[in-house]
Gaussian input, Z-matrix of N, CA and C with variables (Angstrom, degrees):
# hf/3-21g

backbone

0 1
 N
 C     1     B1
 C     2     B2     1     A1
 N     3     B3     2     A2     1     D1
 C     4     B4     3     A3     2     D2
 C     5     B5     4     A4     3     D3
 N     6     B6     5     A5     4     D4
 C     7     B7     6     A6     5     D5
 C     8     B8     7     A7     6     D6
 N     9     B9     8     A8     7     D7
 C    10    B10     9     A9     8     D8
 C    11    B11    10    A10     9     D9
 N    12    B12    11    A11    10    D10
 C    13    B13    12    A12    11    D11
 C    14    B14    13    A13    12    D12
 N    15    B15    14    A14    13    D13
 C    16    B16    15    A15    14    D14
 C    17    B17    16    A16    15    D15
 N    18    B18    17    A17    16    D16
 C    19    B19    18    A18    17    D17
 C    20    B20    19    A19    18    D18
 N    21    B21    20    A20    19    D19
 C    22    B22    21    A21    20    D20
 C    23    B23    22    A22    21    D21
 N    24    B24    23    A23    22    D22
 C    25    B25    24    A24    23    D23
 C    26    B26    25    A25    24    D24
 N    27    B27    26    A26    25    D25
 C    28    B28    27    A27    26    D26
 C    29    B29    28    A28    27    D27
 N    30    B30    29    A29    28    D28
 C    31    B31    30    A30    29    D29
 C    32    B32    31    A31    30    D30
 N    33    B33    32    A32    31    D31
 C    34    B34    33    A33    32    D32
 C    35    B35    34    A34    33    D33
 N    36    B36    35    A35    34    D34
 C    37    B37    36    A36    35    D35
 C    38    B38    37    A37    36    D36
 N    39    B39    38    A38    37    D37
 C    40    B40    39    A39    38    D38
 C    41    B41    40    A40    39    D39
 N    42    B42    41    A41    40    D40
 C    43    B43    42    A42    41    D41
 C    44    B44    43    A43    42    D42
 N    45    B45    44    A44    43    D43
 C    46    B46    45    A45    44    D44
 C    47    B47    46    A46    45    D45
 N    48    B48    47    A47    46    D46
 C    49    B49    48    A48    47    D47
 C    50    B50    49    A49    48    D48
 N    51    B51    50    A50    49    D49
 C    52    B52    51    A51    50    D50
 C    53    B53    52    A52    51    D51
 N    54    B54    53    A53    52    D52
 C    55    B55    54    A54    53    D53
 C    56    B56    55    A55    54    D54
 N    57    B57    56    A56    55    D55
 C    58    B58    57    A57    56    D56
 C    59    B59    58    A58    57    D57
 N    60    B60    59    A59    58    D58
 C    61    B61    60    A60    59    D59
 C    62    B62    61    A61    60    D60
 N    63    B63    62    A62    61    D61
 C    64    B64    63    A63    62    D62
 C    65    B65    64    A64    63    D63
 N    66    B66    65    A65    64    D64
 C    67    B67    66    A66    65    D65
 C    68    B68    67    A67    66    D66
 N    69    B69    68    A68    67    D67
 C    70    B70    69    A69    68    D68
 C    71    B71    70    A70    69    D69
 N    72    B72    71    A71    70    D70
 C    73    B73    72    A72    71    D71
 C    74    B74    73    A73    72    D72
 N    75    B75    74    A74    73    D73
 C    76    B76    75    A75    74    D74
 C    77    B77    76    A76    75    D75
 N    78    B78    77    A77    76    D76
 C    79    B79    78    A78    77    D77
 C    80    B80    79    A79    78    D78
 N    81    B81    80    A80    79    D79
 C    82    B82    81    A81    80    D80
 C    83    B83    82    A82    81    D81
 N    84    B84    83    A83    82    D82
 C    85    B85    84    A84    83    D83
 C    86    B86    85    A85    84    D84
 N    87    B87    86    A86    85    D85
 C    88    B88    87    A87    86    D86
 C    89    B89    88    A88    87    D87
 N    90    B90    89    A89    88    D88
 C    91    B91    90    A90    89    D89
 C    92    B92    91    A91    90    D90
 N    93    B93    92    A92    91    D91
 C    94    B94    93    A93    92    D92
 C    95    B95    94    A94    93    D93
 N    96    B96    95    A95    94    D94
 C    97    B97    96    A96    95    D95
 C    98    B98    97    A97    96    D96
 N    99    B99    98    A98    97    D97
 C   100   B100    99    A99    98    D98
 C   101   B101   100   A100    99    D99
 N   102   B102   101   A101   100   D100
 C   103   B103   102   A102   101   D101
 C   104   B104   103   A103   102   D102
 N   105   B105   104   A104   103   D103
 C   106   B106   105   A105   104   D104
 C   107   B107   106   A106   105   D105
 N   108   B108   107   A107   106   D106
 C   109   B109   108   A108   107   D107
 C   110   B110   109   A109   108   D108
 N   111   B111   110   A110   109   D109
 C   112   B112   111   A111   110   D110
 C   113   B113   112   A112   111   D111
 N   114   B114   113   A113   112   D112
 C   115   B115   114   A114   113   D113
 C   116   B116   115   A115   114   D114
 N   117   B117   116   A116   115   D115
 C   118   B118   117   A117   116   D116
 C   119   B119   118   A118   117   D117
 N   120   B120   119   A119   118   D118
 C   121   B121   120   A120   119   D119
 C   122   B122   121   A121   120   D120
 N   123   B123   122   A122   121   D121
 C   124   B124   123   A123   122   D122
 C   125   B125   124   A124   123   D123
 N   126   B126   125   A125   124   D124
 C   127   B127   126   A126   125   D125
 C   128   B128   127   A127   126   D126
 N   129   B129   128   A128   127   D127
 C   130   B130   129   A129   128   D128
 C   131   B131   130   A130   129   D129
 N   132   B132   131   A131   130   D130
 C   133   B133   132   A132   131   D131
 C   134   B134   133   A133   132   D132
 N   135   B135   134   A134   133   D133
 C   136   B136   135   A135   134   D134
 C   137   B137   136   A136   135   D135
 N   138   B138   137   A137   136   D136
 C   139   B139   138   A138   137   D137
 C   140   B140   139   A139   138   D138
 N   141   B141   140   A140   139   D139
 C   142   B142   141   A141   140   D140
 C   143   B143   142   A142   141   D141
 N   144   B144   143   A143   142   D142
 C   145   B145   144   A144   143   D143
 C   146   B146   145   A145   144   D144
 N   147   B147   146   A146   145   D145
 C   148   B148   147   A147   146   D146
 C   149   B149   148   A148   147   D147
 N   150   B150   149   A149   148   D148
 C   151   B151   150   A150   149   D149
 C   152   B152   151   A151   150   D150
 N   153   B153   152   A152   151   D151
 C   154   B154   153   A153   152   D152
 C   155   B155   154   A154   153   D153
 N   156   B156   155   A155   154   D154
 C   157   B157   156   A156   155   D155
 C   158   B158   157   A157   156   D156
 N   159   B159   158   A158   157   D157
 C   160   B160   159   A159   158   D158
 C   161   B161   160   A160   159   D159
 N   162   B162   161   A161   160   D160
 C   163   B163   162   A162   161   D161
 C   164   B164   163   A163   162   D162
 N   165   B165   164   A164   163   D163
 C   166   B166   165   A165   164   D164
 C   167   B167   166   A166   165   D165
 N   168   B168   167   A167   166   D166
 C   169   B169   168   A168   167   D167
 C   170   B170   169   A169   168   D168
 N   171   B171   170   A170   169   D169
 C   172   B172   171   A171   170   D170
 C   173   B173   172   A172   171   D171
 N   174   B174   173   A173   172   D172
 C   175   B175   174   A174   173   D173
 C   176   B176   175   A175   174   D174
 N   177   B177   176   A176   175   D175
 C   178   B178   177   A177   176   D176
 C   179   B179   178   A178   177   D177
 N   180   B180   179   A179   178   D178
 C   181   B181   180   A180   179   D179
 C   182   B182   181   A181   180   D180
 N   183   B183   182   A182   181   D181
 C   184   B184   183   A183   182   D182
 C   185   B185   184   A184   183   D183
 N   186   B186   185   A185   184   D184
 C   187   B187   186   A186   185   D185
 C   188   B188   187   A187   186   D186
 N   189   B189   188   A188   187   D187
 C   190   B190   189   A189   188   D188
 C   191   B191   190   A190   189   D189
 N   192   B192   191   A191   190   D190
 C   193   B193   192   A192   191   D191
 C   194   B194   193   A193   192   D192
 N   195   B195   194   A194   193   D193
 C   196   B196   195   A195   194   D194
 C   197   B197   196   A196   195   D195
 N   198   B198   197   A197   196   D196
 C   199   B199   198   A198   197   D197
 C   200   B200   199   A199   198   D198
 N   201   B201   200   A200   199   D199
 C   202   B202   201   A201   200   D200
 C   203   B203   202   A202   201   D201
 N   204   B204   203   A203   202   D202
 C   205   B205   204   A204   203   D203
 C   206   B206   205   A205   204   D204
 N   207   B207   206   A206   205   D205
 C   208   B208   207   A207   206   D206
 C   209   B209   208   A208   207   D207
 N   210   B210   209   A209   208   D208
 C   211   B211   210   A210   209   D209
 C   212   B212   211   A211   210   D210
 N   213   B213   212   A212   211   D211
 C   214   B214   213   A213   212   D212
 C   215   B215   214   A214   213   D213
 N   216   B216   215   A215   214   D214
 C   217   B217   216   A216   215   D215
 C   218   B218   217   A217   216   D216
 N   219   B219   218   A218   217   D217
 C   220   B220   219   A219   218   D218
 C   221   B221   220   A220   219   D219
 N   222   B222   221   A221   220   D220
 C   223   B223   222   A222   221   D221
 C   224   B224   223   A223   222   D222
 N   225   B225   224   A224   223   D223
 C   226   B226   225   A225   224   D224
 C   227   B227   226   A226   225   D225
 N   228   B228   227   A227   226   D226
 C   229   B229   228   A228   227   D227
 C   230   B230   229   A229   228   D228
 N   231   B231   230   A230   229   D229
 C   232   B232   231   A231   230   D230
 C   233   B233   232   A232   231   D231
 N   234   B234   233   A233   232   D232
 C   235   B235   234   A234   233   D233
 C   236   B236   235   A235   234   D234
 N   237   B237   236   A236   235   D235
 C   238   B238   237   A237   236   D236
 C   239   B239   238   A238   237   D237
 N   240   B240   239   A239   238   D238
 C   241   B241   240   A240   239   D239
 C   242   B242   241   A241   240   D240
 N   243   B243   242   A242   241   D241
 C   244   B244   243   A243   242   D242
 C   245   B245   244   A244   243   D243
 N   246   B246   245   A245   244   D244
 C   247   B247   246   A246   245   D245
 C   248   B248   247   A247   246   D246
 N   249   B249   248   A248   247   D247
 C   250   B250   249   A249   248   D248
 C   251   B251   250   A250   249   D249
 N   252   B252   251   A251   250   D250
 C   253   B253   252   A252   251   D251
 C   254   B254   253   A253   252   D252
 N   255   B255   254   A254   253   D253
 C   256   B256   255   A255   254   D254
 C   257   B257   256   A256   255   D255
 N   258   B258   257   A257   256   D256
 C   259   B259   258   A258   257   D257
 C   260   B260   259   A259   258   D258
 N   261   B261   260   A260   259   D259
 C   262   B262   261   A261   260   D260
 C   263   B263   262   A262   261   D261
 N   264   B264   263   A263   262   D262
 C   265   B265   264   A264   263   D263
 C   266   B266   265   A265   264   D264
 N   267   B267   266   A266   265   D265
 C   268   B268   267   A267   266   D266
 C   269   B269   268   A268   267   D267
 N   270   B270   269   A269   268   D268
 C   271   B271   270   A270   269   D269
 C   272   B272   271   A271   270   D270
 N   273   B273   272   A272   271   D271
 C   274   B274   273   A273   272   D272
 C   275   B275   274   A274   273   D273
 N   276   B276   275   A275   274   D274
 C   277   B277   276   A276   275   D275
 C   278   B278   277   A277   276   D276
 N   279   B279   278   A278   277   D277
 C   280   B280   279   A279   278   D278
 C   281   B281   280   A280   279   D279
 N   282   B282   281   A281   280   D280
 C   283   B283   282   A282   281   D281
 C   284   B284   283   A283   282   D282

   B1=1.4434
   B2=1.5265
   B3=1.2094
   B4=1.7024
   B5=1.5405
   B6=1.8410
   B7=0.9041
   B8=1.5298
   B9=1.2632
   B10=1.2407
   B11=1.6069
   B12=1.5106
   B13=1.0667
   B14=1.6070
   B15=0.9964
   B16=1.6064
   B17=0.9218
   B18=1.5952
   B19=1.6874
   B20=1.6152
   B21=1.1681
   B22=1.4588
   B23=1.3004
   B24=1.2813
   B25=1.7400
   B26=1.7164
   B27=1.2207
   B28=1.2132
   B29=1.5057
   B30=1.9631
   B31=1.6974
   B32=1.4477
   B33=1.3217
   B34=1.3344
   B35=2.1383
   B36=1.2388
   B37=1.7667
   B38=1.2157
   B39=1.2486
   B40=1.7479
   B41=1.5147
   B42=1.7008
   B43=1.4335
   B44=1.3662
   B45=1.7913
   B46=1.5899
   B47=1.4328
   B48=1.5109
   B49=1.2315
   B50=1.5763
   B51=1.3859
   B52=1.5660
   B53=1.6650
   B54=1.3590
   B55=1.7927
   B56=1.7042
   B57=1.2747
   B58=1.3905
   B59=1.8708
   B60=1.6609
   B61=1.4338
   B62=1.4288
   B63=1.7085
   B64=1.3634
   B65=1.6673
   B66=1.4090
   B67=1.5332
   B68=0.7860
   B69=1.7068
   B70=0.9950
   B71=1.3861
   B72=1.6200
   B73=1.5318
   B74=1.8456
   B75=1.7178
   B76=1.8988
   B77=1.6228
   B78=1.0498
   B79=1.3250
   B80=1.3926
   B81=1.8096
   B82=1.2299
   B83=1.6755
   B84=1.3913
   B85=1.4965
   B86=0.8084
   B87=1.9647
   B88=1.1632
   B89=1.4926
   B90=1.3822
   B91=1.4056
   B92=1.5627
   B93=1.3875
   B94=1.6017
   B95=1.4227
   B96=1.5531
   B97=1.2581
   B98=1.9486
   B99=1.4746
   B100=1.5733
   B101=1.5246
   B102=1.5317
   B103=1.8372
   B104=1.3452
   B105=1.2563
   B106=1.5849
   B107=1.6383
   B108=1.3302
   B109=1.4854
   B110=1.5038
   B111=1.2719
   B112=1.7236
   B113=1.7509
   B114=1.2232
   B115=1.8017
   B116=1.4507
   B117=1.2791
   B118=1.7053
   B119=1.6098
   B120=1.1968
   B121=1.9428
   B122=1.0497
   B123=1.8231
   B124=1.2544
   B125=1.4410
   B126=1.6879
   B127=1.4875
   B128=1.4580
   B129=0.9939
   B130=1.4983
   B131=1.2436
   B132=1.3002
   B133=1.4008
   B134=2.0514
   B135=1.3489
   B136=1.7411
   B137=1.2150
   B138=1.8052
   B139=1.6107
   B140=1.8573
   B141=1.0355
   B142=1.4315
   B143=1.3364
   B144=0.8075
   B145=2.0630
   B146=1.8060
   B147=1.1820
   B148=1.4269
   B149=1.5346
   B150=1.3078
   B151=1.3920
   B152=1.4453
   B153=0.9534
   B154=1.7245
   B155=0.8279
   B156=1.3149
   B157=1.3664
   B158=1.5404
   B159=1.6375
   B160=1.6266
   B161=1.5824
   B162=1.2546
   B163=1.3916
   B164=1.7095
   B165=0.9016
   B166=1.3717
   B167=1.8815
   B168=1.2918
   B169=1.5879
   B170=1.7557
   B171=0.8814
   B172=1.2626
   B173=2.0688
   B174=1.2727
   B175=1.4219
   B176=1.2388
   B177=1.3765
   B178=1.3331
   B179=1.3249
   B180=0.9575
   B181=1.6043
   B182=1.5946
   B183=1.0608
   B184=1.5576
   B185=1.0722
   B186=1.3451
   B187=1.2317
   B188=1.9091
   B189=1.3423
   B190=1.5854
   B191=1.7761
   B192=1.0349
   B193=1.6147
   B194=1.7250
   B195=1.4325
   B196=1.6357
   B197=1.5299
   B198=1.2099
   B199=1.4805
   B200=1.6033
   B201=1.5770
   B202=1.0107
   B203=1.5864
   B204=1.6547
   B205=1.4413
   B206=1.1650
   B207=1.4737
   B208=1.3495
   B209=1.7862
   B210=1.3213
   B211=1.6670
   B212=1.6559
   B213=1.5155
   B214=1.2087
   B215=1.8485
   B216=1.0664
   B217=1.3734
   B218=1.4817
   B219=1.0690
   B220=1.6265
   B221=0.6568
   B222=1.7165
   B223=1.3063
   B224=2.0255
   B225=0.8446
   B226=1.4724
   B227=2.0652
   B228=0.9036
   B229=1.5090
   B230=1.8141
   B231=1.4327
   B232=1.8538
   B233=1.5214
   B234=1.5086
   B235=1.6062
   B236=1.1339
   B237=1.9939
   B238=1.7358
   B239=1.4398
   B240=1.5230
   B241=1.3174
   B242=1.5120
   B243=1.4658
   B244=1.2035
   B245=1.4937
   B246=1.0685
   B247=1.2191
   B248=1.5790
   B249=1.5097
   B250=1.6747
   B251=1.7252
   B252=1.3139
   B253=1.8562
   B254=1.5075
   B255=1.6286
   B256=1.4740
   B257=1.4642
   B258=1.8950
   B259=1.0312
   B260=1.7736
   B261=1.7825
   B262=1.5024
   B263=1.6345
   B264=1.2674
   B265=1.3142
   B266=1.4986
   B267=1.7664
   B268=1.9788
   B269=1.6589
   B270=1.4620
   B271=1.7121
   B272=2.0185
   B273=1.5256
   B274=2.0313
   B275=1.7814
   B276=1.0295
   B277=1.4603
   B278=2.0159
   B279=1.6691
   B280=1.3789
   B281=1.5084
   B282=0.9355
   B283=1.6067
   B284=1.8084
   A1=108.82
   A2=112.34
   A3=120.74
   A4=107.22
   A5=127.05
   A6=123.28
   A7=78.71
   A8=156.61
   A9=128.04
   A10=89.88
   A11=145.35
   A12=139.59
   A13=100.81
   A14=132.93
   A15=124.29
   A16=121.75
   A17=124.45
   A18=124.47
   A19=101.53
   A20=120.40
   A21=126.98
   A22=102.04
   A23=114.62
   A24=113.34
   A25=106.93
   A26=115.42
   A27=133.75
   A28=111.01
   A29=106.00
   A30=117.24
   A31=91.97
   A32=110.61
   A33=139.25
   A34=95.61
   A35=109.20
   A36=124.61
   A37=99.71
   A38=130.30
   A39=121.10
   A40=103.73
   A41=108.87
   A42=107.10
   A43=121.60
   A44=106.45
   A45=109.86
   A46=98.33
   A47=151.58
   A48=161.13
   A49=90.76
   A50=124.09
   A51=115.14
   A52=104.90
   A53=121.08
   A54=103.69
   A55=94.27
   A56=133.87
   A57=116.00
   A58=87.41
   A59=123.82
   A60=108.28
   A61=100.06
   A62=109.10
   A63=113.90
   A64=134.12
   A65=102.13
   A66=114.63
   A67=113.40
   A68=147.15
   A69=148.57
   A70=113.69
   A71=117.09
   A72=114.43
   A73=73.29
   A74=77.00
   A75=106.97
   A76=98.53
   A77=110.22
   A78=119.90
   A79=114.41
   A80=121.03
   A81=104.95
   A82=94.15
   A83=119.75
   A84=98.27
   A85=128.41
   A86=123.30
   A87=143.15
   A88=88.87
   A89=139.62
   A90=146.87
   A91=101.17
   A92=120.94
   A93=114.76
   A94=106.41
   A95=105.05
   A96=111.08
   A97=115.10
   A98=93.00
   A99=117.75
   A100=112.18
   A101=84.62
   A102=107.66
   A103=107.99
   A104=121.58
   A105=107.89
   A106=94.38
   A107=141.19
   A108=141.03
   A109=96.08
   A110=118.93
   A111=102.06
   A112=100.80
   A113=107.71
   A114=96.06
   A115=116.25
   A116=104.79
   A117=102.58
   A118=101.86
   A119=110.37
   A120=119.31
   A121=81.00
   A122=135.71
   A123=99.21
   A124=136.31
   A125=117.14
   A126=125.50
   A127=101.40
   A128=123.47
   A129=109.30
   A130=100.15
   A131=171.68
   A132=178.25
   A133=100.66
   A134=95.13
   A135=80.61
   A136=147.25
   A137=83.68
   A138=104.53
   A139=101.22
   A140=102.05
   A141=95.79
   A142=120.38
   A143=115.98
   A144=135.32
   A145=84.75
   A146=127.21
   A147=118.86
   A148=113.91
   A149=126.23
   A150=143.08
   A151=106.17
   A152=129.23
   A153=128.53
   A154=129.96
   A155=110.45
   A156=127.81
   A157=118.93
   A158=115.21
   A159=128.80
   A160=90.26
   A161=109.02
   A162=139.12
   A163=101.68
   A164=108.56
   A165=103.36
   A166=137.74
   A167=109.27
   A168=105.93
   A169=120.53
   A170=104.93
   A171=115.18
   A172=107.76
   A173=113.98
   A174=125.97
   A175=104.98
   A176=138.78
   A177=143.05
   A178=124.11
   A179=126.87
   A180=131.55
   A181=110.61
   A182=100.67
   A183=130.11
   A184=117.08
   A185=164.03
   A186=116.79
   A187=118.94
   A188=114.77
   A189=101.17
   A190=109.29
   A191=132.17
   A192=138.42
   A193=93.13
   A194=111.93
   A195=110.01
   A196=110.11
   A197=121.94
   A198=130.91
   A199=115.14
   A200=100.99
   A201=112.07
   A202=143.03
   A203=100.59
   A204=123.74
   A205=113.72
   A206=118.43
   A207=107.46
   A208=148.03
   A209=74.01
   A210=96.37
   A211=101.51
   A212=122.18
   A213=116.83
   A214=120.41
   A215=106.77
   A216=109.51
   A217=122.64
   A218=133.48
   A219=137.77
   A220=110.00
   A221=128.86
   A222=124.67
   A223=100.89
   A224=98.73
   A225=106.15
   A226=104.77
   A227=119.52
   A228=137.10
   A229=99.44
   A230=96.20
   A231=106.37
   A232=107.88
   A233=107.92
   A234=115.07
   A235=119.32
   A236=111.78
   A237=99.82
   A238=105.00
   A239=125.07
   A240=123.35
   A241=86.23
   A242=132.78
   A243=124.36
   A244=127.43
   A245=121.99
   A246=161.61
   A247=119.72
   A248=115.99
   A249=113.73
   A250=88.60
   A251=105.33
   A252=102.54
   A253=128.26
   A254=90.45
   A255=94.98
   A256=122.40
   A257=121.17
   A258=112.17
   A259=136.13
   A260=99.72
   A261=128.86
   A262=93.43
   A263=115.16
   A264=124.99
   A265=126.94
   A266=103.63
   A267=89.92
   A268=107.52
   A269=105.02
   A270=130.21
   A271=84.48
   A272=80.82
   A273=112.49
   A274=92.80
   A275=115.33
   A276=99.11
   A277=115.50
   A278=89.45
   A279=92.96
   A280=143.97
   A281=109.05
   A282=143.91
   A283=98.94
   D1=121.56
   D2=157.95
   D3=-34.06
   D4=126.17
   D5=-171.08
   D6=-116.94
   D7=29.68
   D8=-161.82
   D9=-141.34
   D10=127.21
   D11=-172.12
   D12=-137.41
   D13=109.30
   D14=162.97
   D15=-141.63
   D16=14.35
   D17=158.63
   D18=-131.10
   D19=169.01
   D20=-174.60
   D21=-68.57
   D22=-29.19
   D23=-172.89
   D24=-70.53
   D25=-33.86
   D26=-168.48
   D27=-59.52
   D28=-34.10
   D29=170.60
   D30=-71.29
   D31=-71.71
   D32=177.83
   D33=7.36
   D34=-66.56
   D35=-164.81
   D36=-82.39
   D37=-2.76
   D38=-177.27
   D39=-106.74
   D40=116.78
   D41=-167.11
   D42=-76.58
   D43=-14.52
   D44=-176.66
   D45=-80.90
   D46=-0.53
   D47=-155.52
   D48=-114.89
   D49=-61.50
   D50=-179.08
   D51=-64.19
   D52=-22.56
   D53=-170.60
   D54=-102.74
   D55=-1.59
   D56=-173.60
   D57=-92.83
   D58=-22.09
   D59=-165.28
   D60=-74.89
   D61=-48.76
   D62=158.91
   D63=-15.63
   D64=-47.33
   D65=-164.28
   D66=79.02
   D67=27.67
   D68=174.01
   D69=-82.55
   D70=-44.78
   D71=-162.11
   D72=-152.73
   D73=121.94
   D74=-175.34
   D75=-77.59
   D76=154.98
   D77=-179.57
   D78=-179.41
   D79=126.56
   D80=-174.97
   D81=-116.40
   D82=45.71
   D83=140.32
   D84=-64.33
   D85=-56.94
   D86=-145.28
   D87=-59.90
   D88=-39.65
   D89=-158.44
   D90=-79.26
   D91=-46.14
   D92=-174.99
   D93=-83.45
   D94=-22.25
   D95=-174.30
   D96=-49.50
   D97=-54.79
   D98=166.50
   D99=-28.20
   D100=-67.19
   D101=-171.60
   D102=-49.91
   D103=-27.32
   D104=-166.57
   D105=-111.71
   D106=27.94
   D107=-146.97
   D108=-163.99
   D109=21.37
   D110=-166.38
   D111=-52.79
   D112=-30.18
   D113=-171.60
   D114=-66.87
   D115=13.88
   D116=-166.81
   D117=-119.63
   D118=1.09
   D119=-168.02
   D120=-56.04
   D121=-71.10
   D122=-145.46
   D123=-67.16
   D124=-17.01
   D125=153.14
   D126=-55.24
   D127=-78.99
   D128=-160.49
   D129=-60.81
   D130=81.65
   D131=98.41
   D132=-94.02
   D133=-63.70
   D134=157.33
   D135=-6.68
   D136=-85.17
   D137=-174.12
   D138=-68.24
   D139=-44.11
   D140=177.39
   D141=-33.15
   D142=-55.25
   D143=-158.85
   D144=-87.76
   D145=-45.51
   D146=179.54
   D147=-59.05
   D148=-52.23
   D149=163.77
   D150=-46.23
   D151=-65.60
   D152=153.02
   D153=-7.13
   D154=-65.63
   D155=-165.87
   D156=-91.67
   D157=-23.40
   D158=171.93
   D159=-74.11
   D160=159.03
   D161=170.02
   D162=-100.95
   D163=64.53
   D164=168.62
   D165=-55.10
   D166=109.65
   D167=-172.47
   D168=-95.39
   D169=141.02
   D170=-177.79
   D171=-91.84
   D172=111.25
   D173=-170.62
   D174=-76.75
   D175=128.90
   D176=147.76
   D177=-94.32
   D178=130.23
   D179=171.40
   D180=-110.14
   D181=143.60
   D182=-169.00
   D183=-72.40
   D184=113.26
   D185=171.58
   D186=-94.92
   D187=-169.12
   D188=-153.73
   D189=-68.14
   D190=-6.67
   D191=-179.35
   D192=-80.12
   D193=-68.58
   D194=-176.95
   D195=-44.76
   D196=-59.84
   D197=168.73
   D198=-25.94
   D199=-66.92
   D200=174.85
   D201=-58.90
   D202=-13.74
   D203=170.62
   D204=-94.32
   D205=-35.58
   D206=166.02
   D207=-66.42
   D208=-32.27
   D209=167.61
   D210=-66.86
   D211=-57.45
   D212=176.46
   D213=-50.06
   D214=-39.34
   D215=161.60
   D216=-71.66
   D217=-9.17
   D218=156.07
   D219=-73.40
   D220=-32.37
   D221=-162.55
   D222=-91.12
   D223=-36.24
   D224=-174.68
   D225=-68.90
   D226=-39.83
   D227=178.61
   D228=-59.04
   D229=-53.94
   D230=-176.15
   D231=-51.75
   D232=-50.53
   D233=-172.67
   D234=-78.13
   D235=-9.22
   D236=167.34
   D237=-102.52
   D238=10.93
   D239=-173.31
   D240=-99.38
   D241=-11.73
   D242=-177.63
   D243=-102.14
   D244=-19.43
   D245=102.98
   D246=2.45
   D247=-55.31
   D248=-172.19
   D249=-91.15
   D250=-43.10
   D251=176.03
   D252=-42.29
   D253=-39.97
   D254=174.95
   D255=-90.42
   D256=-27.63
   D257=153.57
   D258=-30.75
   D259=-63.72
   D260=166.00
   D261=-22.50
   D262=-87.70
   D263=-162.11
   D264=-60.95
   D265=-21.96
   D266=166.58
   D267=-94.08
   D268=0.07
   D269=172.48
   D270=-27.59
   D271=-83.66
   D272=-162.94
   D273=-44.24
   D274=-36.88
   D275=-159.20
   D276=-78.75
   D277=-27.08
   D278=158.31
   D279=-54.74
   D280=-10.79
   D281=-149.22
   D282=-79.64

């Protein structure tokens, strides 16, 4: 962990700092951290309210089997959506 913080951007890049503002993952550095830094609240008060305010997403990656099933399952979904279309339509002609 970056021990050195002196611009908001500086919280900003430390990920246990975005999930403790979050409440995701408890941690009482960020809290003593403060305590011993009062000259720095107003950066860290920043990033806070910035972190807040982003919608932060969490990225998953696939790996190549999941990938690969899914696409196969699009593909299988496409050919019965293609399938009821074309049913529909020799439907009328029976008529």
């Amino acid at each position: 962990m970056q021990h050195k913080f002196e611009k908001t951007e500086d919280f900003l890049k430390e990920p246990s700092f975005v999930e403790w503002v979050k409440k995701t993952q408890p941690s009482a550095f960020w809290e003593n951290w403060l305590a011993l830094n009062p000259e720095k609240e107003q950066e860290f008060e920043n990033a806070r309210k910035i972190v807040l305010t982003i919608n932060y997403q969490k990225r998953y990656e696939l790996s190549e089997n999941d990938t690969e099933d899914m696409l196969h399952s699009i593909q299988q979904f496409e050919m019965v959506q293609a399938q009821k279309r074309t049913s529909k339509k020799n439907c009328c002609f029976l008529l």
